[in-house]
C-alpha positions as CSV (number, residue, x, y, z in Angstrom):
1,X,0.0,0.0,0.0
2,X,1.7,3.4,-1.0
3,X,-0.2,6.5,0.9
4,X,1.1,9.9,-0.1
5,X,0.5,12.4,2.4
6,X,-0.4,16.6,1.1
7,X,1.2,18.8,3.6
8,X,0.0,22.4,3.7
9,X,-1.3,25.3,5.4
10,X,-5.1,26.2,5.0
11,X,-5.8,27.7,1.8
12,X,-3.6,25.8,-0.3
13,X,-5.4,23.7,-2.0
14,X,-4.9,20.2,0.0
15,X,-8.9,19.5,-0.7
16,X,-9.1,20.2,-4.3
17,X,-5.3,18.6,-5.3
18,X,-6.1,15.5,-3.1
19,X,-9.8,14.9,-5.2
20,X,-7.7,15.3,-8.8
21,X,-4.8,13.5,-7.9
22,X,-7.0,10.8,-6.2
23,X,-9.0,10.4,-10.1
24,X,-5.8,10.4,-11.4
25,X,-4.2,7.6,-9.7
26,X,-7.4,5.8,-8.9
27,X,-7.2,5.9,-5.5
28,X,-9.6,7.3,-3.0
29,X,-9.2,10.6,-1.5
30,X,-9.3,10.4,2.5
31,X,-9.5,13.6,4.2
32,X,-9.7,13.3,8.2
33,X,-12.2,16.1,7.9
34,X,-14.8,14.3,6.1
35,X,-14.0,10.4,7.9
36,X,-15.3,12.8,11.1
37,X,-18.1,13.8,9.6
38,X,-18.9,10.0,8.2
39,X,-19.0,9.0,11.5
40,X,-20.5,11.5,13.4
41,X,-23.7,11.6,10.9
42,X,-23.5,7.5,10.9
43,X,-23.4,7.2,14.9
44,X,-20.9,4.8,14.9
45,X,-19.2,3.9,18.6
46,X,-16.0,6.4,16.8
47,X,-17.9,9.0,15.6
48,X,-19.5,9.8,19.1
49,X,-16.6,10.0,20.4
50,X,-15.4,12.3,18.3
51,X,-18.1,14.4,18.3
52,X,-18.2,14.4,22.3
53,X,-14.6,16.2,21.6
54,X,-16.1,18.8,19.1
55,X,-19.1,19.8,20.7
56,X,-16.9,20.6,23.5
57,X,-13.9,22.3,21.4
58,X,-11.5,20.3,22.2
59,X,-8.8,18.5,19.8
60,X,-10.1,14.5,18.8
61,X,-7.3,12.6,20.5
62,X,-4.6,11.2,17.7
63,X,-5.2,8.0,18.8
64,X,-9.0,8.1,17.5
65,X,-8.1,9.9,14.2
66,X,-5.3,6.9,13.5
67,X,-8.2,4.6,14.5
68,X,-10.6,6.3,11.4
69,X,-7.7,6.1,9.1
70,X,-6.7,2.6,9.6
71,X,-10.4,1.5,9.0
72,X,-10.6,4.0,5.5
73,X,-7.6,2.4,4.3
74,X,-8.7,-0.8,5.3
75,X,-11.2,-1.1,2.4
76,X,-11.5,-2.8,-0.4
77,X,-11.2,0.5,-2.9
78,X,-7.6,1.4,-0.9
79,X,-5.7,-1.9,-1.1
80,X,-3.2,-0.3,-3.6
81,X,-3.0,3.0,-1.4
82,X,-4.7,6.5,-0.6
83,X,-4.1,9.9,-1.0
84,X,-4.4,11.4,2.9
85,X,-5.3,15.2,3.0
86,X,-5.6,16.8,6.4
87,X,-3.5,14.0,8.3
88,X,-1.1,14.5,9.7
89,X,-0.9,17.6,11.0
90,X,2.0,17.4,13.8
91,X,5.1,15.5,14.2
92,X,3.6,13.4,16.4
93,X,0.4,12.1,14.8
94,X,3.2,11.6,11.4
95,X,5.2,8.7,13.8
96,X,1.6,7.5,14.3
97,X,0.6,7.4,10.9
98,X,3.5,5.3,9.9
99,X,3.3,3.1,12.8
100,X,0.0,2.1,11.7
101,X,1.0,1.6,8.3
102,X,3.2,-0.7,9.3
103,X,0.5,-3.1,10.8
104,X,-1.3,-2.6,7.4
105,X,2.0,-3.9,5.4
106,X,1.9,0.0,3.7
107,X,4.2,2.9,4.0
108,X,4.3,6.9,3.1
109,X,5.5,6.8,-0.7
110,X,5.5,10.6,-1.0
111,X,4.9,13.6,1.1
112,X,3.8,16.1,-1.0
113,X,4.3,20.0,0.2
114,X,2.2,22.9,-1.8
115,X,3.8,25.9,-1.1
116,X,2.1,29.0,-0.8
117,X,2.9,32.8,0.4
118,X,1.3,33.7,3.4
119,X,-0.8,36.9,2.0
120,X,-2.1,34.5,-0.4
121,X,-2.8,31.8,1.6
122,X,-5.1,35.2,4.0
123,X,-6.8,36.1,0.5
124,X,-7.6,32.7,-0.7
125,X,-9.4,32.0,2.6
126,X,-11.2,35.2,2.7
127,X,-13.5,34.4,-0.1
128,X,-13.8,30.4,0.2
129,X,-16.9,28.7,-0.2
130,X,-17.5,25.4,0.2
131,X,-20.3,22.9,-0.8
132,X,-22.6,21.9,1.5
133,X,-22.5,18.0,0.5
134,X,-19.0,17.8,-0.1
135,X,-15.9,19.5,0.6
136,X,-14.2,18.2,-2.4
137,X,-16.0,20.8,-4.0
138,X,-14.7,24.5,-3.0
139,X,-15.2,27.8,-4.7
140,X,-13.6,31.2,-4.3
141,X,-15.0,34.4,-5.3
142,X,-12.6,35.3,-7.8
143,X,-10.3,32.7,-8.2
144,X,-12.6,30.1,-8.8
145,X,-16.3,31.1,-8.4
146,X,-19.8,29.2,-9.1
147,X,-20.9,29.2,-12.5
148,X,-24.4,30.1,-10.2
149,X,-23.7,32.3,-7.2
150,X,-24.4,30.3,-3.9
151,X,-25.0,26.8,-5.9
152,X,-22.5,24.1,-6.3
153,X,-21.6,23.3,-9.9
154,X,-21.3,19.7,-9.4
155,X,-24.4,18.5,-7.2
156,X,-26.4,22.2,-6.6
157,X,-26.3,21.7,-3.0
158,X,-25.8,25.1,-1.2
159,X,-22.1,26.6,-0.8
160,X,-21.2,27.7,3.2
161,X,-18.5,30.0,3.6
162,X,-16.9,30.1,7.5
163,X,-17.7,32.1,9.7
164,X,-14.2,32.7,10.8
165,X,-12.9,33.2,7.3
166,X,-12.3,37.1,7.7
167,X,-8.3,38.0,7.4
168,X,-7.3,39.2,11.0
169,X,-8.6,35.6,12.1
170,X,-7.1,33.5,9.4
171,X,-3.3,35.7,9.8
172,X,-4.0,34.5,13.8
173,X,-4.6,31.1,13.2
174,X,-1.8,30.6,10.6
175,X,0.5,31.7,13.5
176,X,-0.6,29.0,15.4
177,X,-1.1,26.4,12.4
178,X,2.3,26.9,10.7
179,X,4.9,25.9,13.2
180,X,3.4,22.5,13.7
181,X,2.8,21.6,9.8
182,X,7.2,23.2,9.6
183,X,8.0,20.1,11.9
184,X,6.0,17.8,9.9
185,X,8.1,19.1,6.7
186,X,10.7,18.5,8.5
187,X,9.9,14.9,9.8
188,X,9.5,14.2,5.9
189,X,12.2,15.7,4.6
190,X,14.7,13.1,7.4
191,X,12.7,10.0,6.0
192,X,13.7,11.8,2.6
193,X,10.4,11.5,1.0
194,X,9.0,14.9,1.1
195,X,8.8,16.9,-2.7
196,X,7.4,20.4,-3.0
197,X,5.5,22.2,-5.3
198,X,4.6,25.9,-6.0
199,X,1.1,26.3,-5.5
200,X,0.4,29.8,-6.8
201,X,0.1,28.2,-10.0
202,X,-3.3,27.8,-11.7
203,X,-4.6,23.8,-10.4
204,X,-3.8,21.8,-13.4
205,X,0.1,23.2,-13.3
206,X,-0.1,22.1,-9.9
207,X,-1.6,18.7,-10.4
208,X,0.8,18.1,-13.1
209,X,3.5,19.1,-10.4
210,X,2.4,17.1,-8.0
211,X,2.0,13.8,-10.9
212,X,5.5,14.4,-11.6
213,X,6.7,14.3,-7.7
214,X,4.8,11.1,-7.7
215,X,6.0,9.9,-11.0
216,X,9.9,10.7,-10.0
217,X,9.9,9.9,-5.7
218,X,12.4,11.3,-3.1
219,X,14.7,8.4,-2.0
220,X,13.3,7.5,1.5
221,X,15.6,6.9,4.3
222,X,14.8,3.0,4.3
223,X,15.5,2.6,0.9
224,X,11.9,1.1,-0.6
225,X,11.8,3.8,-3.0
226,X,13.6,4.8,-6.1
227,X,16.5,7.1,-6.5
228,X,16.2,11.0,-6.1
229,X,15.2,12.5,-8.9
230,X,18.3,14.4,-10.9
231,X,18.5,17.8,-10.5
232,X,16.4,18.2,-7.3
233,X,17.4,20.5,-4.6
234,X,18.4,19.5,-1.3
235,X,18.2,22.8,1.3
236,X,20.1,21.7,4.0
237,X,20.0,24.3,7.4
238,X,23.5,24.8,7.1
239,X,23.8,25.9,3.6
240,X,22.4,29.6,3.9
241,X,24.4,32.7,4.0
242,X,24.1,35.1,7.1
243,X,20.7,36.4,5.5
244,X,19.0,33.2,5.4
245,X,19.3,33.2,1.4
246,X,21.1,30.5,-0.7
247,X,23.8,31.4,-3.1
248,X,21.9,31.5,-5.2
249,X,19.4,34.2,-3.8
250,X,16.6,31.7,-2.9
251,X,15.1,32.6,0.4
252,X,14.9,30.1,2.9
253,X,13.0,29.4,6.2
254,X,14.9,28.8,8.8
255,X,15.6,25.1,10.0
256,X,13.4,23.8,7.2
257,X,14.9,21.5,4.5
258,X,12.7,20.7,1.7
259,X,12.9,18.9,-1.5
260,X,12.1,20.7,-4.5
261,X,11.7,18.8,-7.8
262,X,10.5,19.0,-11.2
263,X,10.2,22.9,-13.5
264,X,9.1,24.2,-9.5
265,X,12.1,24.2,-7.2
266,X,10.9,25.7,-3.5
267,X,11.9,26.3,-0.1
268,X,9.8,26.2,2.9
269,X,8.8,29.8,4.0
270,X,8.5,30.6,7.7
271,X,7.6,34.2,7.3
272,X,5.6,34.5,4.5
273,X,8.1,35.7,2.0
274,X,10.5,34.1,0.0
């Protein structure tokens, strides 16, 4: 079983790149969002559990999240693997995540980062909608907007838009998001499976990015995979000059190392500028 994992802050376009990329390969897409909801609305012995967690506002425990997981990829339609979107999240729950794929003879084959500039990341979630039925489906008012305003093109179900989705709430919850999802670009980048995309692009330049990550893999650390594609970067923490840029005037965050392959070479960005 080969799982790729999409890492990236909210905004980015996990959702939408996970549902394409999932046709593509013919795999399902899981998102921990909507495994949540599945349960919740099927009363199953999980899902009110996890919505005894939500109703109160607290985190669902990782424990019960790897729990969903292993039962999604457990089915029939996942045998040859699954593209995970919204899992992990932290460094933590990414040691789970392989752990259980252990048990389930499977392994992370790719961890695929879409980068994106914070100021974008603030105006793409300022005018997201989502679909009512499914969150596969999302709209934005200019970048990607209903063909009828307030109906979903694909089932005409109602589109939702947050209620937290104003910009002085996302920039404060991007301070708190970022720093956990830099240590799980780290974690990926040690194993030596992490690849990363630009994802300022328009979607099908992304998808085709993100084909070609999974067409050419990183070389993981145990070996399983093929060899590093040729010509990919490698930033390393040590090869910056006093400014935090590369030689070659690339900007880099600090402490992260990241992958870049294919026409898109990136770093990760811990400030919101390159």
């Amino acid at each position: 079983m080969r799982v790729y994992v999409l890492v990236g802050a909210p905004g980015a376009g996990k959702g939408t790149q996970a549902a394409l990329l999932g046709k593509r390969l013919g795999v399902p897409h899981v998102a921990s969002g909507d495994l949540f909801r599945d349960n919740i609305k099927r009363e199953t012995a999980l899902g009110k559990k996890v919505k005894s967690y939500i109703d109160r506002g607290a985190l669902v425990p990782d424990d019960m999240t790897v729990h969903l997981i292993s039962d999604r990829l457990s089915q029939k339609d996942a045998t040859e693997g699954a593209i995970l979107d919204g899992f992990p999240r932290t460094r933590p729950q990414a040691q789970a995540l392989d752990k259980m794929l252990d048990r389930l003879d499977g392994r992370v084959a790719g961890a695929l980062y879409i980068d994106v500039d914070r100021e974008e990341l603030i105006r793409r979630l300022s005018g997201r909608w989502l679909c009512s039925v499914s969150s596969d489906h999302v709209y934005h008012d200019t970048a990607r907007p209903p063909k009828k305003p307030g109906k979903c093109d694909v089932d005409g179900a109602a589109l939702d838009q947050r209620d937290d989705d104003k910009p002085e709430t996302i920039r404060a919850r991007l301070e708190l998001q970022l720093p956990p999802m830099y240590e799980v670009l780290d974690y990926y980048t040690d194993r030596g499976v992490l690849s990363a995309v630009r994802g300022d692009q328009h979607i099908a330049e992304v998808t085709e990015e993100l084909m070609h990550a999974i067409a050419q893999p990183a070389h993981a650390s145990d070996g399983r995979t093929p060899a590093e594609t040729p010509g990919a970067e490698r930033f390393a923490r040590s090869g910056r000059t006093s400014d935090g840029c590369h030689p070659g005037g690339r900007r880099e965050a600090t402490g992260s190392r990241v992958a870049g392959r294919g026409p898109a070479k990136v770093g990760v960005r811990r400030g919101g500028r390159r």
